[in-house]
N, C-alpha and C positions, 0 to 999 in steps of 0.2 A: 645189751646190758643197760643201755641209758634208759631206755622203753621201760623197761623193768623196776626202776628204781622212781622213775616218774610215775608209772601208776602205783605200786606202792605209798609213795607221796601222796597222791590224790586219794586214794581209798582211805588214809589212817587220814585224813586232813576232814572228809566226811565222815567218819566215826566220829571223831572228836567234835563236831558243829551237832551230829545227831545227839551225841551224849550231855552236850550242854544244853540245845533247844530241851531234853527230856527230864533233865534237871530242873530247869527254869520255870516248866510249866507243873513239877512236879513238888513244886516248893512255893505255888502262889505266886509266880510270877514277880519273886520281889525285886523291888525298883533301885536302891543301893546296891551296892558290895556291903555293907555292912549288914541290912539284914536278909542278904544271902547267907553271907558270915552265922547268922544268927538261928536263918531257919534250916541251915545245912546241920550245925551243931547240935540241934534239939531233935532233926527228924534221926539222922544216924547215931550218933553218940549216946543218945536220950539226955542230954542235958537241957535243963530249962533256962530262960535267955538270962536270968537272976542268980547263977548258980556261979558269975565270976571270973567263968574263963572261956 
């Protein structure tokens, strides 16, 4: 049962490092959290960086 619940652990631990490196390179690579913040919000939401929120 422990075996089981460690790779579990392991497999969701690389999803999530995969899902952010594909994020990161898929958004320009940006260098803050803030304009992560900014180019997350424009490409998903279509909001433009001016728009407030």
């Amino acid at each position: 049962m422990a075996m089981e619940i460690i790779g579990l652990i392991i497999v969701v631990s690389h999803l999530m490092v995969m899902g952010a490196l594909i994020l990161w390179f898929g958004l320009g690579k940006p260098t803050t959290a803030a304009k992560f913040r900014q180019r997350f919000r424009a490409q998903f939401f279509g909001r433009s960086p001016r728009s407030g929120f």
